[in-house]
MITORGU-319334 format. One record per residue (C-alpha): residue number from 1; residue in three letters; x, y, z. Coordinates in steps of 0.5 Angstrom, whole numbers, plus 2048, in hexadecimal, padded with zeros to 3 digits. Example, Ala and Ser with C-alpha at 12.3 -4.5 7.8 and 13.67 -1.06 7.14 Angstrom:
2
<1,"Ala",<819,7F7,810>>
<2,"Ser",<81B,7FE,80E>>
***
This chain:
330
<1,"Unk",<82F,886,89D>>
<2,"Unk",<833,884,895>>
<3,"Unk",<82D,881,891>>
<4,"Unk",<82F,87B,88D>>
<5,"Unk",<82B,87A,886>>
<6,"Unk",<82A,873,884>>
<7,"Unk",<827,872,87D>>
<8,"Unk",<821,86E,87C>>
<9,"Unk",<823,866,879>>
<10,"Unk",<81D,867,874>>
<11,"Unk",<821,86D,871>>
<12,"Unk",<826,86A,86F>>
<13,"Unk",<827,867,868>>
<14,"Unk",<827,861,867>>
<15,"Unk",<82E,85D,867>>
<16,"Unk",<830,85B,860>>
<17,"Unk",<830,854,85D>>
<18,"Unk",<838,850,85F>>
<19,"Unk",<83B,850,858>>
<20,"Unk",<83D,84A,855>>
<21,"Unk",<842,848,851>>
<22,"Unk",<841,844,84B>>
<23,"Unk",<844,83D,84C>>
<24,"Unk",<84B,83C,849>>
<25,"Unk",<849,839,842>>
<26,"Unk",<842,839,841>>
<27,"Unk",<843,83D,83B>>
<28,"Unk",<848,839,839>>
<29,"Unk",<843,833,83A>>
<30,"Unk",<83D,836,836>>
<31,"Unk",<842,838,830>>
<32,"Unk",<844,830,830>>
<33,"Unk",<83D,82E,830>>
<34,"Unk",<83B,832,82A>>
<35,"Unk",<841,830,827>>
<36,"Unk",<840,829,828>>
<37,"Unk",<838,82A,826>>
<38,"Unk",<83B,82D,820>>
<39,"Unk",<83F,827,81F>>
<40,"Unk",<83A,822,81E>>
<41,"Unk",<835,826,81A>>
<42,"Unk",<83A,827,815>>
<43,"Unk",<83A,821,811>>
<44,"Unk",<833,820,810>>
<45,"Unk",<832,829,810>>
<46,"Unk",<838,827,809>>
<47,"Unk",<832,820,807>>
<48,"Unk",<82D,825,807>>
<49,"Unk",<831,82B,803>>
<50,"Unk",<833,827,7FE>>
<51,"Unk",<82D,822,7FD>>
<52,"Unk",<827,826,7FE>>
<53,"Unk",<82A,82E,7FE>>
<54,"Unk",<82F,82E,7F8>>
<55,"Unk",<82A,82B,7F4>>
<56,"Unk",<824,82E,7F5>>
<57,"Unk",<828,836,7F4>>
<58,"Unk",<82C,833,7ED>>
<59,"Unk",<824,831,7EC>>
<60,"Unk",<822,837,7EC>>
<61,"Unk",<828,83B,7E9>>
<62,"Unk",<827,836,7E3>>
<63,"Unk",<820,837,7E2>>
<64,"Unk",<822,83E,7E0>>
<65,"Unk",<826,83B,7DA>>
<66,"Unk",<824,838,7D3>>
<67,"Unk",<828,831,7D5>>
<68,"Unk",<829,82B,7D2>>
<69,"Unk",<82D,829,7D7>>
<70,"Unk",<833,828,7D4>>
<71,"Unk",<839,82D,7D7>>
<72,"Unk",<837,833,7DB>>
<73,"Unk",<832,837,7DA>>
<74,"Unk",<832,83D,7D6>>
<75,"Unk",<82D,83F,7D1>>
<76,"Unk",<829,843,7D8>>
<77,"Unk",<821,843,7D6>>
<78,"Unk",<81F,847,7DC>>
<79,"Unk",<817,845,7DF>>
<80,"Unk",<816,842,7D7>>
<81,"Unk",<817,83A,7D9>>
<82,"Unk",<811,83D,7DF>>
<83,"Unk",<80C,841,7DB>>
<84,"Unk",<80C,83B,7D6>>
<85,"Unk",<80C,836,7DB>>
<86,"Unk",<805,83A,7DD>>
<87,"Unk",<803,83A,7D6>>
<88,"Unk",<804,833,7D5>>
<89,"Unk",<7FE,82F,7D5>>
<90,"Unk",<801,828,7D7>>
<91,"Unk",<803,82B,7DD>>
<92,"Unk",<7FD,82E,7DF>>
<93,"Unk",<7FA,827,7DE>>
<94,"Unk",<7FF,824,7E2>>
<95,"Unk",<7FD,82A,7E8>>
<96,"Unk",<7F6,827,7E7>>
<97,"Unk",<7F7,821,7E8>>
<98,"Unk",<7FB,822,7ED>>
<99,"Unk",<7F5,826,7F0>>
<100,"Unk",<7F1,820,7EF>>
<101,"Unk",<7F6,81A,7F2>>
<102,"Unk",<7F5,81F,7F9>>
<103,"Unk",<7ED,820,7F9>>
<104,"Unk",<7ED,818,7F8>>
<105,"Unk",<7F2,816,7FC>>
<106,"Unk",<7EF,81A,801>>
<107,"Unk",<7E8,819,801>>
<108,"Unk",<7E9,811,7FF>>
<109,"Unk",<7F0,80F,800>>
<110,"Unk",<7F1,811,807>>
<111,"Unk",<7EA,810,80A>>
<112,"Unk",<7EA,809,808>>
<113,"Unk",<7F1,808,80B>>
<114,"Unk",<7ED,80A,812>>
<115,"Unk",<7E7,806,811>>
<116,"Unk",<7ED,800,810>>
<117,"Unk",<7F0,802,817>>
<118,"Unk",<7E9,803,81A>>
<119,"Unk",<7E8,7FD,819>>
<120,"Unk",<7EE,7F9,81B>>
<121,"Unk",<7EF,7FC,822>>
<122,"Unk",<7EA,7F8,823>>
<123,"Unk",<7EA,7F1,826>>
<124,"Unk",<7E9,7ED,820>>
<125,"Unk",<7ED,7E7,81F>>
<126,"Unk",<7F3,7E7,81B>>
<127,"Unk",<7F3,7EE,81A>>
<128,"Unk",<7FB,7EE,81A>>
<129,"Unk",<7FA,7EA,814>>
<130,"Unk",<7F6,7EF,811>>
<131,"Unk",<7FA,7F5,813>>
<132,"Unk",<800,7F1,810>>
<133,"Unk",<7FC,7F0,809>>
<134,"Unk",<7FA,7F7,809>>
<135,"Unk",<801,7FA,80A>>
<136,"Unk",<805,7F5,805>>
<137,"Unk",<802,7F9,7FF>>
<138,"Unk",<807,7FF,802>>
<139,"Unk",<80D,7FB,803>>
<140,"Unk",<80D,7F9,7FB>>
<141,"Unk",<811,7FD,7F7>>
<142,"Unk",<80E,802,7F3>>
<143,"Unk",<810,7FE,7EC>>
<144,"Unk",<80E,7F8,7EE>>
<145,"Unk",<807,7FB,7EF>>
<146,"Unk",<807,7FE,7E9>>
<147,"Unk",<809,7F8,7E5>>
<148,"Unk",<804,7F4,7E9>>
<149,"Unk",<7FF,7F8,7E7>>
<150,"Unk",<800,7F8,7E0>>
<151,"Unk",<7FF,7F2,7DF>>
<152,"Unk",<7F9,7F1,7E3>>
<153,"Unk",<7F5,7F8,7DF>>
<154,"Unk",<7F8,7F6,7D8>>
<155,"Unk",<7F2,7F6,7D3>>
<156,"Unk",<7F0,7F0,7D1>>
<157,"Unk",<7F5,7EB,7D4>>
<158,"Unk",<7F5,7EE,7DC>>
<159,"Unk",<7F3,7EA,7E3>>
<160,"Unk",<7ED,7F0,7E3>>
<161,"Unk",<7EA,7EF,7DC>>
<162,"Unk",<7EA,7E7,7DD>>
<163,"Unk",<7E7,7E9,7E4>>
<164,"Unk",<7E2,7ED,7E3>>
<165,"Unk",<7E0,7E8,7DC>>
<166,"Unk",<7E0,7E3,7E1>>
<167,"Unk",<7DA,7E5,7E5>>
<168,"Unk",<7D7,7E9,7DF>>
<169,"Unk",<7D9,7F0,7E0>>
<170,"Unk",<7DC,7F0,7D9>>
<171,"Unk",<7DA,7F7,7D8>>
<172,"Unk",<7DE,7FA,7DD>>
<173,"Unk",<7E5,7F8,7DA>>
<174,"Unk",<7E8,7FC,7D5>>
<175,"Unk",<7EF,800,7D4>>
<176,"Unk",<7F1,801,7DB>>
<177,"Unk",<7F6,806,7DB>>
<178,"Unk",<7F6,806,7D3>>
<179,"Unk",<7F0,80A,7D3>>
<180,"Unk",<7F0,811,7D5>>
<181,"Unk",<7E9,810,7D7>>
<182,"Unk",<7EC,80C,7DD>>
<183,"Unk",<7F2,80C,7DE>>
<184,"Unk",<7F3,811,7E4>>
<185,"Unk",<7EE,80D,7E8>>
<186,"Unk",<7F1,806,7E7>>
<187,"Unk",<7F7,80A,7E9>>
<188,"Unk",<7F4,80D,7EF>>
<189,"Unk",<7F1,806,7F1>>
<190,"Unk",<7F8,803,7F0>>
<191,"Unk",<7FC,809,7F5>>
<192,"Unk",<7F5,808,7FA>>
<193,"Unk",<7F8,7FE,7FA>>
<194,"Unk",<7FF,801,7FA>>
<195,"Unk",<800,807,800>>
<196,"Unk",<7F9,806,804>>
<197,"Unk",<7FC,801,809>>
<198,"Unk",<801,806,80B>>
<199,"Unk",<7FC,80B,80D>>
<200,"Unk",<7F9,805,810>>
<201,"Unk",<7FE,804,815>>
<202,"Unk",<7FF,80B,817>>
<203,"Unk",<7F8,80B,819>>
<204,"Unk",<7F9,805,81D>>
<205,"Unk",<7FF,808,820>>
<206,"Unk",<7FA,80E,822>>
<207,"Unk",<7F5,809,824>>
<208,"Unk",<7F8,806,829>>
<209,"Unk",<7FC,80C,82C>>
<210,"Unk",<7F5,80E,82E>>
<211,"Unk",<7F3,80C,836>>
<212,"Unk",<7EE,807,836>>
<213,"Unk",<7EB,80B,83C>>
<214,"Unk",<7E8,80F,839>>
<215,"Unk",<7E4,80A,834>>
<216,"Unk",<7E3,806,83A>>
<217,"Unk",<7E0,80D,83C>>
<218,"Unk",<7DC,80F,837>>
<219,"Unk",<7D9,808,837>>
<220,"Unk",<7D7,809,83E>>
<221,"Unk",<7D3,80F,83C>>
<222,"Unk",<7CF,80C,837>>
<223,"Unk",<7D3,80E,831>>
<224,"Unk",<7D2,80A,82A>>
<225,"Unk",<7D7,808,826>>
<226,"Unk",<7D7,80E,822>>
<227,"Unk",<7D6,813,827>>
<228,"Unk",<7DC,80F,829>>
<229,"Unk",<7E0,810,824>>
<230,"Unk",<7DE,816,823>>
<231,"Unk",<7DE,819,829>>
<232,"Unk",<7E5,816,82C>>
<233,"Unk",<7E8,812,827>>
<234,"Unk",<7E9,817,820>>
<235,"Unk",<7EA,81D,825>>
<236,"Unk",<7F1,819,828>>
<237,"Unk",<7F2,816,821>>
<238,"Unk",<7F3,81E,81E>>
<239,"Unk",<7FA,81F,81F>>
<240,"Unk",<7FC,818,81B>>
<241,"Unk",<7F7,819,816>>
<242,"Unk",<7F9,820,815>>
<243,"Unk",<800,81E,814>>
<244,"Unk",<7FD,817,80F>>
<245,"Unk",<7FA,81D,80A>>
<246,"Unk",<800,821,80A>>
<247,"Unk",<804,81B,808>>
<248,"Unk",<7FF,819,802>>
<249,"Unk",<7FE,820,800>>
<250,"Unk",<806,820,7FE>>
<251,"Unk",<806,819,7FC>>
<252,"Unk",<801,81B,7F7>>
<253,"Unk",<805,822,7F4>>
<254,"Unk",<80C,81D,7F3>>
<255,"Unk",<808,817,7F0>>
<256,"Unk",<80D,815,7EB>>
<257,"Unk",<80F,80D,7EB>>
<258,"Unk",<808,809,7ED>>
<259,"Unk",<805,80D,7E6>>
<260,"Unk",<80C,80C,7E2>>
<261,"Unk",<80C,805,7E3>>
<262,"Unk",<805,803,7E1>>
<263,"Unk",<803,809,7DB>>
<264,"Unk",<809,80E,7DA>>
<265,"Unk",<804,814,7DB>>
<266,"Unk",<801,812,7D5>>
<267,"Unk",<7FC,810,7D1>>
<268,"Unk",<7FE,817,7CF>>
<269,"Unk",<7FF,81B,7D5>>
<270,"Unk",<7F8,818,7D9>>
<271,"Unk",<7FC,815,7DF>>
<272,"Unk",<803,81A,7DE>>
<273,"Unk",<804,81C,7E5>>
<274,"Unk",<809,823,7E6>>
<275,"Unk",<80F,81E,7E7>>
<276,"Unk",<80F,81B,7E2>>
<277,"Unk",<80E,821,7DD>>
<278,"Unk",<815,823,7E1>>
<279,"Unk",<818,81D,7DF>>
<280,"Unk",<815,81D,7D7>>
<281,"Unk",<817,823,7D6>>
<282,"Unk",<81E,823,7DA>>
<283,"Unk",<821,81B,7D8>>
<284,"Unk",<81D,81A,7D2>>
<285,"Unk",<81C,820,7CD>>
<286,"Unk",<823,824,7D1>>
<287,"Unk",<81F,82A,7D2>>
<288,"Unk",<822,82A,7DA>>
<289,"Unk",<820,832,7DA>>
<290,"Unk",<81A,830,7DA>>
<291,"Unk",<819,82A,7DE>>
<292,"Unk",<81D,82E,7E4>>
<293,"Unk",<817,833,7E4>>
<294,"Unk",<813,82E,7E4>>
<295,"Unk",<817,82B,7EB>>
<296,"Unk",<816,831,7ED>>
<297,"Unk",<80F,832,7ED>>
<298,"Unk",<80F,82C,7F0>>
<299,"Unk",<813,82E,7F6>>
<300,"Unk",<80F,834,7F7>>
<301,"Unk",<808,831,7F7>>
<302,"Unk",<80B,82D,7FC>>
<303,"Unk",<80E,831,800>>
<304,"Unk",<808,837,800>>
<305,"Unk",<803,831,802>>
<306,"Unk",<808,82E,806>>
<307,"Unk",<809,835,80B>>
<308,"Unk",<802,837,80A>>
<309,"Unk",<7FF,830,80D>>
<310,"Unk",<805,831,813>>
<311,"Unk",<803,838,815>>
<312,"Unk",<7FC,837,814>>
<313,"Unk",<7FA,830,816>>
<314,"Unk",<800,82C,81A>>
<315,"Unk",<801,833,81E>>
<316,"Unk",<7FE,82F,824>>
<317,"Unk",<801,829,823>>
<318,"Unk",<808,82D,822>>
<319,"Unk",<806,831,828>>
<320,"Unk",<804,82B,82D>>
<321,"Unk",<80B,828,82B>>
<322,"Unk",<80F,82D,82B>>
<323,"Unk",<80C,82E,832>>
<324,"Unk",<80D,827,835>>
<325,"Unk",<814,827,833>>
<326,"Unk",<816,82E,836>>
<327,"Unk",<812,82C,83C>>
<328,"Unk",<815,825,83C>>
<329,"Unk",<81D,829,83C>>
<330,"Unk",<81A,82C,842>>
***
């Protein structure tokens, strides 16, 4: 009697996948998608290149050159315009000052412009009013600033001085911004009426995205008014204060117009700032060799805190929003 061997069904191997052929003219779509994203970027990829790029780079190329801006540059200095910008005791004055308009912004300026916002969330009446005076200051031009403020701080003839004679406070007049002694903090007074309303409405922005459940909570669970706030509020509110102290801190690094119009940098260098060293030495004495390596050190002092405060303090928001976004395409 002839066996006949059937093979196990579990022994075999397993069928291979059908093969499916590309749909005709998926690559030729992808192509046309490229191109078509290409094509609309190409405009403002040639704005950037032309406005922000090439100036940056021949910056740079000039900074190596003792110029006077007149034809090309052809007397090549190396890193002279850099080691005698380090060495220049009016810039390193200009780094200070730069240093003290950040500390003060950040412990006065931005501080006063959260207890301005704390305080219009709530139910007052006429609080859009009050938003709309303290953000008019921030719509002004900085020229029309500065010249409003020359005349209230001019010695001896200023709103200020007639104010502070009225109610007998007279000792506390002065030169102002003639004085070196105060000049910077008559300044710093002047940027807080000028730009604090812009932090302001960022916070109220941020204010009101938070739930009002979780206030409502923290009520129920007996949470005072601070411990509110700084239980359930400031953590919220970190994300738009971060961005808030990144925006001040590179305002303060590119201040030139506010301080032009009112002082000129002076009295003698006491309110210069690193813009209008640059423009000192670039438009008025022609040593744009060395007003370029000025704006270079300005572009890398801003691009090094810049980088710094993404990858060390906005990593999380950065992350969050990559994240929603990715999951929204989903």
């Amino acid at each position: 009697m002839t066996s006949t061997y059937l093979p196990d069904k579990r022994s075999r191997p397993p069928l291979a996948p059908p093969v499916t052929a590309p749909a005709p003219g998926r690559g030729r779509r992808r192509v046309l998608n490229w191109l078509t994203a290409i094509a609309f970027q190409l405009p403002a990829l040639a704005l950037f290149g032309l406005l922000v790029l090439l100036p940056i780079l021949f910056a740079i190329y000039a900074s190596l050159f003792r110029w006077g801006g007149f034809g090309m540059p052809s007397d090549y200095t190396g890193a002279d315009n850099f080691t005698r910008l380090f060495q220049d005791p009016v810039f390193l004055g200009d780094l200070w000052r730069c240093a003290l308009l950040v500390v003060l912004s950040l412990a006065l300026q931005l501080p006063f412009a959260l207890a301005m916002a704390v305080l219009l969330n709530q139910r007052l009446r006429g609080r859009a009013v009050y938003r709309m005076l303290f953000f008019a200051p921030y719509v002004l031009s900085e020229v029309v600033t500065g010249v409003l403020f020359s005349m209230i701080f001019a010695p001896d003839d200023g709103l200020a001085d007639h104010v502070l004679g009225a109610v007998g406070l007279d000792a506390l007049g002065g030169k102002w911004f003639a004085d070196p002694s105060t000049v910077m903090a008559t300044l710093f007074l002047v940027m807080t009426w000028k730009y604090f309303g812009f932090h302001m409405m960022l916070y109220l922005a941020g204010l009101q995205a938070i739930p009002a459940e979780l206030t409502e909570a923290a009520i129920v669970d007996g949470a005072g008014p601070w411990q509110r706030f700084r239980g359930v509020t400031l953590p919220l509110l970190m994300p738009t204060l971060r961005i808030s102290v990144f925006l001040s801190v590179i305002g303060s690094i590119q201040l030139f117009d506010l301080v032009w119009v009112i002082t000129a940098g002076g009295p003698d260098h006491h309110s210069e700032t690193m813009a209008i060293s640059m423009f000192q030495y670039g438009f008025k004495r022609y040593q744009v060799g060395y007003a370029s390596a000025i704006s270079v050190a300005m572009f890398g002092i801003s691009l090094v805190f810049a980088l710094a405060y993404q990858r060390f303090v906005l990593r999380r928001d950065l992350a969050g929003a990559t994240t929603t976004m990715r999951g929204g395409g989903a």
